[in-house]
C-alpha positions in Angstrom: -3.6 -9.4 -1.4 -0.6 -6.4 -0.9 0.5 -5.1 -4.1 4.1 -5.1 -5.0 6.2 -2.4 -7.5 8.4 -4.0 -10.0 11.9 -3.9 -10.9 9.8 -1.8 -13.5 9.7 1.2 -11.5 11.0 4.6 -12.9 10.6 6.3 -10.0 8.3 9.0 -11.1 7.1 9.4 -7.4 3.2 9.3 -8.4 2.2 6.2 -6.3 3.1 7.3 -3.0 1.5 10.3 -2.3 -1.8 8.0 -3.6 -1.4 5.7 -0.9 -3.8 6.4 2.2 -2.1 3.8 4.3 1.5 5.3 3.8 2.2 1.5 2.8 4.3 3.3 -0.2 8.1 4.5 0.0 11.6 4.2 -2.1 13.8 1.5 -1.8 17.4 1.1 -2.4 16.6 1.1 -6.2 12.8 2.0 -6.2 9.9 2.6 -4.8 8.5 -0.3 -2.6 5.1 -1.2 -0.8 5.3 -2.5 2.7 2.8 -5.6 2.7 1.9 -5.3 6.3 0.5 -2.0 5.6 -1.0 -2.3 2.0 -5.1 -3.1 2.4 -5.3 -2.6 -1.7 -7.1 0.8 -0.3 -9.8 -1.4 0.5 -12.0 1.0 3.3 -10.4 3.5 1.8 -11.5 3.5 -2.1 -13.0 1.2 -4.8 -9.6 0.1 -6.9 -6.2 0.9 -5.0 -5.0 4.1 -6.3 -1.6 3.4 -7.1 -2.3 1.2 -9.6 -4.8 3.7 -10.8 -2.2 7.1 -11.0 1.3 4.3 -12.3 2.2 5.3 -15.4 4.0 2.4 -16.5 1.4 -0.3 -14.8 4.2 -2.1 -12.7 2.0 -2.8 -9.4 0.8 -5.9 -9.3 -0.4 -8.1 -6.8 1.9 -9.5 -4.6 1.9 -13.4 -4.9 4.1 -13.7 -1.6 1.0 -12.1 0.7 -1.7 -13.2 -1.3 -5.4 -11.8 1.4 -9.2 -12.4 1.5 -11.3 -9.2 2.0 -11.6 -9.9 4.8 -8.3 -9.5 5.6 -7.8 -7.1 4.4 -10.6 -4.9 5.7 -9.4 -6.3 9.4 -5.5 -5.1 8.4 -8.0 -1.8 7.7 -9.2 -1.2 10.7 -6.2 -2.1 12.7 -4.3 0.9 11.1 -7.2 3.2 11.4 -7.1 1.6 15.7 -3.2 2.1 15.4 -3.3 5.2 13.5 -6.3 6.9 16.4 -4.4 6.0 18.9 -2.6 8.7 21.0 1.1 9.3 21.2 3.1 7.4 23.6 5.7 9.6 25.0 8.7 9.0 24.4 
């Protein structure tokens, strides 16, 4: 399961610096999470720190990309493969 930030958002810039999978940046109106990239910090910590550090509890989990833990733990430790892997020149 990504998370997702509501139209809630005030943009106090807590969340993303939280995120170890750099899944978080602003959008045209707020901040946003990038499903494809969110594991819920799962291999990373216990609860997914965003929702931990929000202020104004607007991270929920996304019902569009709704994941086992097992899935998430694989989307894991494909960004820590992609993330170890060296530089292509470009």
């Amino acid at each position: 399961m990504a998370l997702m930030i509501t139209d809630e958002c005030i943009n106090c810039d807590v969340c993303e610096p939280e995120c170890p999978n750099q899944a978080i940046s602003m959008g045209e109106a707020f901040y946003v999470i990038d499903a494809g990239r969110c594991t819920e910090c799962v291999g990373h910590f216990d609860e997914p720190q965003c929702v931990q550090v929000c202020p104004v509890e607007c991270i929920p989990v996304n019902p569009e990309h709704v994941e086992a833990k097992e899935s998430l733990w694989a989307k894991y430790r494909r960004l820590q493969a992609e993330a170890a892997a060296p530089a292509t020149p470009g």
